[in-house]
TORKOL-4160 file (C-alpha; in steps of 0.2 Angstrom, whole numbers, padded with zeros to 4 digits, m for minus):
322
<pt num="1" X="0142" Y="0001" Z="0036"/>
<pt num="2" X="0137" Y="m0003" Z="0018"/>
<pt num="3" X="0119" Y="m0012" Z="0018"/>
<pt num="4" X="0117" Y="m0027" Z="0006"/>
<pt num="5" X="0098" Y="m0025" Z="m0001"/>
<pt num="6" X="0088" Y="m0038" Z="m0010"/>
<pt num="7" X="0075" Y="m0033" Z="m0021"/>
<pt num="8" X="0060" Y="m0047" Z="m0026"/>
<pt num="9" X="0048" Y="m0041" Z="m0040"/>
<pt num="10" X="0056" Y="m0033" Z="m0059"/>
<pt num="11" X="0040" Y="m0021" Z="m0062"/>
<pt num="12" X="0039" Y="m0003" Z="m0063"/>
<pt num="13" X="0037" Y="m0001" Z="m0045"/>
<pt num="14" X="0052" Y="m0010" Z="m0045"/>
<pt num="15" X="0064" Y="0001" Z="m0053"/>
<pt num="16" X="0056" Y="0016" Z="m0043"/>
<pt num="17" X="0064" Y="0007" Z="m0026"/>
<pt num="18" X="0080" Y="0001" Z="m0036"/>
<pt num="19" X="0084" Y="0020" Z="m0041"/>
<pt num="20" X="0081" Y="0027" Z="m0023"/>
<pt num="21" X="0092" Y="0014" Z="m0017"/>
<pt num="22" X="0105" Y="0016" Z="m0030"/>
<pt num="23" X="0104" Y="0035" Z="m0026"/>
<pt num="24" X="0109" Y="0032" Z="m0006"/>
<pt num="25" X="0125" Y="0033" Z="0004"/>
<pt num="26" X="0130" Y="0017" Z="0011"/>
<pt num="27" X="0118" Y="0006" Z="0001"/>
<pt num="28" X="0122" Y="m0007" Z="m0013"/>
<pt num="29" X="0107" Y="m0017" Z="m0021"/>
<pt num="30" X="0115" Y="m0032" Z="m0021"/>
<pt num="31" X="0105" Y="m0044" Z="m0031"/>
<pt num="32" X="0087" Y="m0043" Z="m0039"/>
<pt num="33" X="0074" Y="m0058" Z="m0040"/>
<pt num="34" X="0062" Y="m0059" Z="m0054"/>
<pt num="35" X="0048" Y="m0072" Z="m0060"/>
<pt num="36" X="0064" Y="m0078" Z="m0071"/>
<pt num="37" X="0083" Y="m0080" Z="m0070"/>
<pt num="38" X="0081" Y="m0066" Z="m0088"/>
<pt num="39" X="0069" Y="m0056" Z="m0080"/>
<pt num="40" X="0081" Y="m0055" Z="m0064"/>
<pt num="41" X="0096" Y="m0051" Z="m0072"/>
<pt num="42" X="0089" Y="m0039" Z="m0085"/>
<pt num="43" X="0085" Y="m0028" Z="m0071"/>
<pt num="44" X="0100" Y="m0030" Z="m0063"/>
<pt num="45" X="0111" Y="m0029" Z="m0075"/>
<pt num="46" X="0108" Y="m0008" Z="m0072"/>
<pt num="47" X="0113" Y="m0009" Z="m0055"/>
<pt num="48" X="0126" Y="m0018" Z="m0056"/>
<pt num="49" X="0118" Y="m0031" Z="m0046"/>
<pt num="50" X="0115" Y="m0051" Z="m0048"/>
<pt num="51" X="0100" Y="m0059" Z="m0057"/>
<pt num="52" X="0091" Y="m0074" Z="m0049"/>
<pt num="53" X="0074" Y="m0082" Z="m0053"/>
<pt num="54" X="0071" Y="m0091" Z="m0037"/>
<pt num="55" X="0070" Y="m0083" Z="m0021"/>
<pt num="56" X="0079" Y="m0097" Z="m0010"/>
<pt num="57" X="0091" Y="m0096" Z="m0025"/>
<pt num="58" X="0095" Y="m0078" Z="m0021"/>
<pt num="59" X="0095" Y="m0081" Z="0001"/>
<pt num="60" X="0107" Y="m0096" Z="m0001"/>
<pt num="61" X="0121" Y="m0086" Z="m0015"/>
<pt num="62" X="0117" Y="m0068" Z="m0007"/>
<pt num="63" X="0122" Y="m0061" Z="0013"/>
<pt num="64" X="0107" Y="m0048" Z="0013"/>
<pt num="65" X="0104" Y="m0036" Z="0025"/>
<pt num="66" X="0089" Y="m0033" Z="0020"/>
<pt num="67" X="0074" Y="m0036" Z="0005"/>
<pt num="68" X="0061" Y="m0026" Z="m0004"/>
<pt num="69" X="0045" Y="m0036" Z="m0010"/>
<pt num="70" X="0036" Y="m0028" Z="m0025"/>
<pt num="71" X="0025" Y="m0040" Z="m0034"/>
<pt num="72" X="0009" Y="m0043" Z="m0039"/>
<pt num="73" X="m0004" Y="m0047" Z="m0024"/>
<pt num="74" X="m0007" Y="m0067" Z="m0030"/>
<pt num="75" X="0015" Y="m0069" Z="m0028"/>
<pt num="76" X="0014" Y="m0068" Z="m0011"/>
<pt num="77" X="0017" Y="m0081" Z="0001"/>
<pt num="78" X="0034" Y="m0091" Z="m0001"/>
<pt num="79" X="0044" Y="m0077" Z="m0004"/>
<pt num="80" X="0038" Y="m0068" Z="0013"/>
<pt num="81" X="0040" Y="m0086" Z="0021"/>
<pt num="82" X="0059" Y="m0088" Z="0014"/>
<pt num="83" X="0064" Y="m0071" Z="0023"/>
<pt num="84" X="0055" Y="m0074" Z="0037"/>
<pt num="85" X="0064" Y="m0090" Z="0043"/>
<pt num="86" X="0079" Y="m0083" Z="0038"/>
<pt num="87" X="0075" Y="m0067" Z="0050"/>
<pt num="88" X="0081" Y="m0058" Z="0035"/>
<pt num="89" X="0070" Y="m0039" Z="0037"/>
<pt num="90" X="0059" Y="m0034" Z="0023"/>
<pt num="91" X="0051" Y="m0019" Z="0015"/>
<pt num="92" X="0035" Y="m0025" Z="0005"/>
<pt num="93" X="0022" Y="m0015" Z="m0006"/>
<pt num="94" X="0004" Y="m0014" Z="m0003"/>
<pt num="95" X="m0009" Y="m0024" Z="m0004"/>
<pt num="96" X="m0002" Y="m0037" Z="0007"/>
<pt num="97" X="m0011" Y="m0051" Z="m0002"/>
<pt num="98" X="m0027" Y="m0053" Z="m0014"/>
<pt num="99" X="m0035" Y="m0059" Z="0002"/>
<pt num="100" X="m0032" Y="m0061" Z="0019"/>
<pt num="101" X="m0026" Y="m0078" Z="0021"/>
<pt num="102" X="m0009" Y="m0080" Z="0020"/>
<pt num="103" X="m0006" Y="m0065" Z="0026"/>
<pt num="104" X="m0014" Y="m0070" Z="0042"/>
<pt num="105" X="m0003" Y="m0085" Z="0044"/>
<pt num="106" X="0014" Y="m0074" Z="0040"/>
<pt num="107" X="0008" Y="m0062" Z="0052"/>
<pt num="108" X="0010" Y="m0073" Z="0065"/>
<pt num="109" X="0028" Y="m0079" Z="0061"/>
<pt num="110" X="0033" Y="m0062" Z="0060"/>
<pt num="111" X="0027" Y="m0060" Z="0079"/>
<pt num="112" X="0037" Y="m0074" Z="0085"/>
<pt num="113" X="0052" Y="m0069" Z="0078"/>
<pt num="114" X="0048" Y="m0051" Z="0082"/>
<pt num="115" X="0054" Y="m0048" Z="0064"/>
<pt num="116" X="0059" Y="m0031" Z="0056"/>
<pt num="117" X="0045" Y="m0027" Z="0044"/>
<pt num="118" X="0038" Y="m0011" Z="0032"/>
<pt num="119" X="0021" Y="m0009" Z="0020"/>
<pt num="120" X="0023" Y="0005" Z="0006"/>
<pt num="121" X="0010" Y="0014" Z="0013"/>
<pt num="122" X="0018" Y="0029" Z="0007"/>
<pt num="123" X="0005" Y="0042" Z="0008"/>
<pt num="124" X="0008" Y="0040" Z="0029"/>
<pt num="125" X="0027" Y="0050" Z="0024"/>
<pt num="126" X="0019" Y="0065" Z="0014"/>
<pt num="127" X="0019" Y="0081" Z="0024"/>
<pt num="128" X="0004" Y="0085" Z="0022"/>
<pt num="129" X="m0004" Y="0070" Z="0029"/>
<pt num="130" X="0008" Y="0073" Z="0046"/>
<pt num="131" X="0002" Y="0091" Z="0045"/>
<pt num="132" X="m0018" Y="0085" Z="0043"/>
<pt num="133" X="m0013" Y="0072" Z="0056"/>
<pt num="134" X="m0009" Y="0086" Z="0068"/>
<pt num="135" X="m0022" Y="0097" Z="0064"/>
<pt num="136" X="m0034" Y="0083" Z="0066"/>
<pt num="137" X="m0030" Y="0078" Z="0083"/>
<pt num="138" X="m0038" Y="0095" Z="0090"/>
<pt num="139" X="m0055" Y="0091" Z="0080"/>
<pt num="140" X="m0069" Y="0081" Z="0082"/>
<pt num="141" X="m0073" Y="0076" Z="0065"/>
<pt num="142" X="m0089" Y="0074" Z="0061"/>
<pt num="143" X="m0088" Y="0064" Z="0042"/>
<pt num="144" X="m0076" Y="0058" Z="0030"/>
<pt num="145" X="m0077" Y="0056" Z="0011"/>
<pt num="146" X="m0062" Y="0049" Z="0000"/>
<pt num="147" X="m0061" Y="0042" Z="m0018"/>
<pt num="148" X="m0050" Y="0033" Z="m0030"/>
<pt num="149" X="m0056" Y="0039" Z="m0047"/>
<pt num="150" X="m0046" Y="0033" Z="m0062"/>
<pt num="151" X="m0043" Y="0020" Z="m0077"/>
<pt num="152" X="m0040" Y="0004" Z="m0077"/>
<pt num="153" X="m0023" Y="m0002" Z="m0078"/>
<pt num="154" X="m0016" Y="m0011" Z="m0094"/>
<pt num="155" X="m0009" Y="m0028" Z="m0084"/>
<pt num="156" X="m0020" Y="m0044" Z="m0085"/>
<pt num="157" X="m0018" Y="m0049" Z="m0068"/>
<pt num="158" X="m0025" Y="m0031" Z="m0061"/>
<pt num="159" X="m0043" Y="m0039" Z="m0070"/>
<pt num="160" X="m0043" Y="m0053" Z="m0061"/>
<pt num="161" X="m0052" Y="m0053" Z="m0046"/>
<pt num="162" X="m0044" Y="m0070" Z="m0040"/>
<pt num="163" X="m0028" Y="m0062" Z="m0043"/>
<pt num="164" X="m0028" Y="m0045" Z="m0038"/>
<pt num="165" X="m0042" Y="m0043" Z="m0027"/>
<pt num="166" X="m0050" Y="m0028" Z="m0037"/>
<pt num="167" X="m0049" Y="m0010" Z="m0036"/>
<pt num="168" X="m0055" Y="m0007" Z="m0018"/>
<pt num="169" X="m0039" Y="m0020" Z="m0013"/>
<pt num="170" X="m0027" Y="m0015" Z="m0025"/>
<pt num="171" X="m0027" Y="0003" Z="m0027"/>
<pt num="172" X="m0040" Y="0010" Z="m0016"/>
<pt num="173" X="m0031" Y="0004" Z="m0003"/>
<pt num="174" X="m0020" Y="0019" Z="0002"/>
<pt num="175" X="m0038" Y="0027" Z="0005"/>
<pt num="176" X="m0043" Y="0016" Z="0018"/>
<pt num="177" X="m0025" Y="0016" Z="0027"/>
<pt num="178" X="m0026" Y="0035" Z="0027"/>
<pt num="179" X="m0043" Y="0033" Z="0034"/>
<pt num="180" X="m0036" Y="0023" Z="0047"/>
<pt num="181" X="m0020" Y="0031" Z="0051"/>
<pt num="182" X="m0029" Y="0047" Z="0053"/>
<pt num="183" X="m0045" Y="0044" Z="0062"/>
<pt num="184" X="m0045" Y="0022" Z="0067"/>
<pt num="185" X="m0049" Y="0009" Z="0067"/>
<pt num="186" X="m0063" Y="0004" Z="0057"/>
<pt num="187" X="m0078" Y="m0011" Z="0063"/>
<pt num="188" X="m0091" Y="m0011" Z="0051"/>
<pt num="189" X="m0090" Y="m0010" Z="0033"/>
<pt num="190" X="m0105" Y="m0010" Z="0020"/>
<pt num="191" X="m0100" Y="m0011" Z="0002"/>
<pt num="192" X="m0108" Y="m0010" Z="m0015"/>
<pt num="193" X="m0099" Y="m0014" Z="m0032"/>
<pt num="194" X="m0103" Y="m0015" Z="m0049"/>
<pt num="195" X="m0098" Y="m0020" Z="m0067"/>
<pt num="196" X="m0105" Y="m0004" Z="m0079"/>
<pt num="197" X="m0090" Y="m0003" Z="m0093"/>
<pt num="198" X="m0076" Y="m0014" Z="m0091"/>
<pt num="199" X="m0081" Y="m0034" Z="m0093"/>
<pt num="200" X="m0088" Y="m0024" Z="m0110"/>
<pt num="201" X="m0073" Y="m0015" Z="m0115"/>
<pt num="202" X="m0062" Y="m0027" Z="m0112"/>
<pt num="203" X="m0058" Y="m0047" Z="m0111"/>
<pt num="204" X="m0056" Y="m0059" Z="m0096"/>
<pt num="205" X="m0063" Y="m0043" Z="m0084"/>
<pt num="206" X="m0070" Y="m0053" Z="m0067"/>
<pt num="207" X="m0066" Y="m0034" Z="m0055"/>
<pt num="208" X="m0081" Y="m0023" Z="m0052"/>
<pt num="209" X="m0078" Y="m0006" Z="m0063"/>
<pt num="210" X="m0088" Y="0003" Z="m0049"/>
<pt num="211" X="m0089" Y="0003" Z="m0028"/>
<pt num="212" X="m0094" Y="0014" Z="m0015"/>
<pt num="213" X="m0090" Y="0010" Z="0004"/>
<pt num="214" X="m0100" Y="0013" Z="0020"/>
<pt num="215" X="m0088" Y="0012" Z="0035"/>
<pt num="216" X="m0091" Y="0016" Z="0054"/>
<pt num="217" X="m0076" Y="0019" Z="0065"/>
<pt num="218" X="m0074" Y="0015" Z="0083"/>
<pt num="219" X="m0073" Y="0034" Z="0087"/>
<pt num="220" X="m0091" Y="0033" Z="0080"/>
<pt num="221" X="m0085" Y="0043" Z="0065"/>
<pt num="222" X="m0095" Y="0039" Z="0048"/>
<pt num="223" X="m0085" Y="0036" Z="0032"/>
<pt num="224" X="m0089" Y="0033" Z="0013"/>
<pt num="225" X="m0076" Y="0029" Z="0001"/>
<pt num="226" X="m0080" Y="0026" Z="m0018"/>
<pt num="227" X="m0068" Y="0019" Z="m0033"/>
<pt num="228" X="m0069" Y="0017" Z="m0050"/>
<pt num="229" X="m0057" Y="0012" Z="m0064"/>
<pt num="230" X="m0068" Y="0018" Z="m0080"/>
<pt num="231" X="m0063" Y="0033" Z="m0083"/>
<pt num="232" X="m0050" Y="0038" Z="m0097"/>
<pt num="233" X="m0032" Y="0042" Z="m0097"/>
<pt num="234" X="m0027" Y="0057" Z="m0088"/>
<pt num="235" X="m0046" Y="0060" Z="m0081"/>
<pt num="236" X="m0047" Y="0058" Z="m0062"/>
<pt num="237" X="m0050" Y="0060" Z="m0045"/>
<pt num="238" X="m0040" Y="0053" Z="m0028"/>
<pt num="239" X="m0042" Y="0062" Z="m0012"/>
<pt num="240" X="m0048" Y="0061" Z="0006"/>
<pt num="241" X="m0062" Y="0076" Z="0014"/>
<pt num="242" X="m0064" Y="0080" Z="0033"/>
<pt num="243" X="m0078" Y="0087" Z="0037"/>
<pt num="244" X="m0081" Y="0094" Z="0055"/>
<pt num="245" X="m0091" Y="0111" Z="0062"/>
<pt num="246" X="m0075" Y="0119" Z="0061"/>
<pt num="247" X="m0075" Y="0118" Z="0043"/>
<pt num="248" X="m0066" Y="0106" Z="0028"/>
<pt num="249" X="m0048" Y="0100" Z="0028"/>
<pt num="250" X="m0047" Y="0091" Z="0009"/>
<pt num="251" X="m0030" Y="0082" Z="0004"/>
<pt num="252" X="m0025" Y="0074" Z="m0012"/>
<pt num="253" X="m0008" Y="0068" Z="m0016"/>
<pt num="254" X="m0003" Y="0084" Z="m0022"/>
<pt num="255" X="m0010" Y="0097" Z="m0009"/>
<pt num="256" X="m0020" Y="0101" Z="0009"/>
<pt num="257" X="m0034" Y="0111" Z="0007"/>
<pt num="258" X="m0038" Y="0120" Z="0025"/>
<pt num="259" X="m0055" Y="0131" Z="0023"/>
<pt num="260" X="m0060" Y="0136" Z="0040"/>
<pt num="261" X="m0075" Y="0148" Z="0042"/>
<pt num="262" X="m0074" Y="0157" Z="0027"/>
<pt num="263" X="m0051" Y="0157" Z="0028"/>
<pt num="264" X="m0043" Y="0145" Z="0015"/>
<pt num="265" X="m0025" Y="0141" Z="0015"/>
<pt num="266" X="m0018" Y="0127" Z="0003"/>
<pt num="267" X="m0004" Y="0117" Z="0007"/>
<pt num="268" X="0010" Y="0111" Z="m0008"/>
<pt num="269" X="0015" Y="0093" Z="m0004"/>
<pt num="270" X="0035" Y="0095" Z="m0001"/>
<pt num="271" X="0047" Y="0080" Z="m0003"/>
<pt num="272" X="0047" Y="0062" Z="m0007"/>
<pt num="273" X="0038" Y="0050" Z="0002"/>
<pt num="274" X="0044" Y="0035" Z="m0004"/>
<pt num="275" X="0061" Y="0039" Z="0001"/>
<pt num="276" X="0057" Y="0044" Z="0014"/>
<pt num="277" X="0048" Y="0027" Z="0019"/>
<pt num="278" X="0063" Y="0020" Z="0013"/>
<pt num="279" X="0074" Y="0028" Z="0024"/>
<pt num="280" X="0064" Y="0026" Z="0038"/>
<pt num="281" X="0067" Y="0006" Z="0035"/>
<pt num="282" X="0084" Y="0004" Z="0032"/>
<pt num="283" X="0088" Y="0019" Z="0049"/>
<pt num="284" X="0079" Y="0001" Z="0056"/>
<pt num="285" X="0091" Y="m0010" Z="0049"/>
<pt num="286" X="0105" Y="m0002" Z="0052"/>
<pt num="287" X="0099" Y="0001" Z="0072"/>
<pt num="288" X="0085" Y="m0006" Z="0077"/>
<pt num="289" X="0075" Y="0007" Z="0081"/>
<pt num="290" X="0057" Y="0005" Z="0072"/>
<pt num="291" X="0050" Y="0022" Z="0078"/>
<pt num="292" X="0052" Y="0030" Z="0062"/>
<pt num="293" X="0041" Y="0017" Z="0052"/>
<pt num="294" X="0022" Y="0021" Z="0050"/>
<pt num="295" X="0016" Y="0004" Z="0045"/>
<pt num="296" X="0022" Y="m0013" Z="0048"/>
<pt num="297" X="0016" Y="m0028" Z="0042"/>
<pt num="298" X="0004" Y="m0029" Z="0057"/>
<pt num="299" X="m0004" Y="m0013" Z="0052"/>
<pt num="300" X="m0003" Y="m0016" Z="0036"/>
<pt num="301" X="m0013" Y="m0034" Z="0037"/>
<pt num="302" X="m0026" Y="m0022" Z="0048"/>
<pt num="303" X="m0030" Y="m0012" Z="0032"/>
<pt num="304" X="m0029" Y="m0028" Z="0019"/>
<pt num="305" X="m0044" Y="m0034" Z="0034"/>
<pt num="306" X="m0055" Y="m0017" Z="0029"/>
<pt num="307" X="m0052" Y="m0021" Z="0009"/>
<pt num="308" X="m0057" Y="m0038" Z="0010"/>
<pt num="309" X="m0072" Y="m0036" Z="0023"/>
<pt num="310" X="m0078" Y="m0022" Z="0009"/>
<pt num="311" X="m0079" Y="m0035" Z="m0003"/>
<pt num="312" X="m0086" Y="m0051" Z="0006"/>
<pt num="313" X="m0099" Y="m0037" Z="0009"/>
<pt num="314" X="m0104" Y="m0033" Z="m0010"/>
<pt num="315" X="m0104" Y="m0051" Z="m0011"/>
<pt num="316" X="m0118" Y="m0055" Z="0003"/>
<pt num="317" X="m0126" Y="m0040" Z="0001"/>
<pt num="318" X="m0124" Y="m0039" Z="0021"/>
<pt num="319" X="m0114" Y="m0027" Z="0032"/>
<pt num="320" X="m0099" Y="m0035" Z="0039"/>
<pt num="321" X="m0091" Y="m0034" Z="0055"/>
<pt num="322" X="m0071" Y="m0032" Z="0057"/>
């Protein structure tokens, strides 16, 4: 059985999921959306696929079995809801939405029509991280530490806070899922942001340059998780650090570092997560059988929760409660 797949969204990220797809046995991207009928068929055109500019455009010319989602956080909303009553299942990339919203009312109609659903939290697929996950259900951890140190990217949108919900949101949002998916739930959140360089550098910035994160977990765990998007190209910093009386399990997207009493042993990250996220979606398509998917959009709205709460916090100066 050949899937039919959509795909909604002509960025970079874009073509990464058009490419895996294209690469797959019994797959066709049929037909690819974009914020224009040009832009749709530009990107298309490489797969051999149809160009649309309208989403219910594409639902009414196109029998999908599925769609991917890859747009910019402020897009969402009628795209999820076209799909949604069409019970059509979709993969969609992180962060949900710039707030919580409208992701809070799609949430809802995905539940009533127990919908087939995906986030590209793709980080949850590495490994290492289901290595660390193992490893860290026979500790007691004591603290955890993560950043998101980098630059800041080139598009306009990513500046705006209305439209991208800053750094901690956009980006440093894979953190705070692995944070979750490897220790819970978090309730409390106390967040401080900044603008040092940025709104200087450059025009039309409104996102802090700078944050750091206090969170406390239900296990009674205490977090801190600090971004910033100042740095130049090629300088930088992304990682997650367990720290316990056994000793420190540090990962970063490339490698887990294990140093236990003195004994180190380092871990290569092996494999492809996003494919792997992929083909534990469309093994859901094709079946029915979710087991294989590490975040749905449930999940996924329970880290957008975290993100946001952190920012209403910076605002009010106040802890906020989850």
């Amino acid at each position: 059985m050949t899937l039919n797949i959509g795909l909604v969204g002509t960025g970079w990220f874009s073509k990464v999921h058009a490419d895996l797809l294209a690469g797959m046995d019994d797959v066709r991207l049929k037909a690819v959306c974009g914020s224009s009928k040009e832009k749709g068929e530009q990107l298309a055109r490489n797969y051999g696929a149809s160009g649309y500019g309208d989403i219910v455009d594409m639902l009414d010319a196109e029998k999908l079995d599925a769609v991917y989602v890859c747009v910019p956080p402020q897009s969402h909303g009628a795209i999820e809801r076209a799909l949604i009553r069409r019970d059509i299942p979709f993969f969609i990339e992180k962060p949900l939405a710039a707030t919580t919203e409208i992701p809070a009312s799609l949430l809802q109609e995905i539940k009533e029509r127990n919908l087939l659903t995906s986030v590209g939290y793709h980080f949850r697929y590495q490994n290492n991280v289901r290595r660390l996950k193992e490893t860290l259900a026979g500790d007691k951890v004591g603290m955890i530490v993560g950043q998101w140190m980098g630059g800041m990217p080139g598009v306009a949108w990513w500046r705006n806070q209305e439209q991208s919900g800053g750094q901690f949101t956009e980006q440093t949002t894979h953190i705070v899922d692995l944070l979750r998916y490897l220790a819970g739930e978090v309730t409390e959140v106390y967040g401080l942001f900044g603008n040092r360089v940025m709104h200087e550098a450059h025009e039309n910035v409104t996102v802090a340059d700078v944050g750091t994160v206090s969170l406390k977990l239900a296990s009674g765990i205490v977090a801190n998780i600090s971004n910033t998007c100042v740095l130049p190209d090629g300088v930088g910093r992304i990682g997650l650090s367990f720290y316990n009386e056994a000793g420190l399990l540090d990962w970063n997207p490339d490698r887990l570092l294990e140093v236990r009493k003195g004994d180190s042993t380092e871990y290569a990250n092996e494999g492809n997560p996003y494919a792997a996220e992929s083909e534990a979606f469309l093994h859901a398509v094709r079946t029915g059988d979710r087991s294989r998917i590490l975040s749905d959009y449930e999940d996924g709205y329970k880290t957008l929760k975290v993100t946001c709460a952190a920012y209403e916090s910076s605002q009010s100066g106040l802890p906020v409660k989850i």
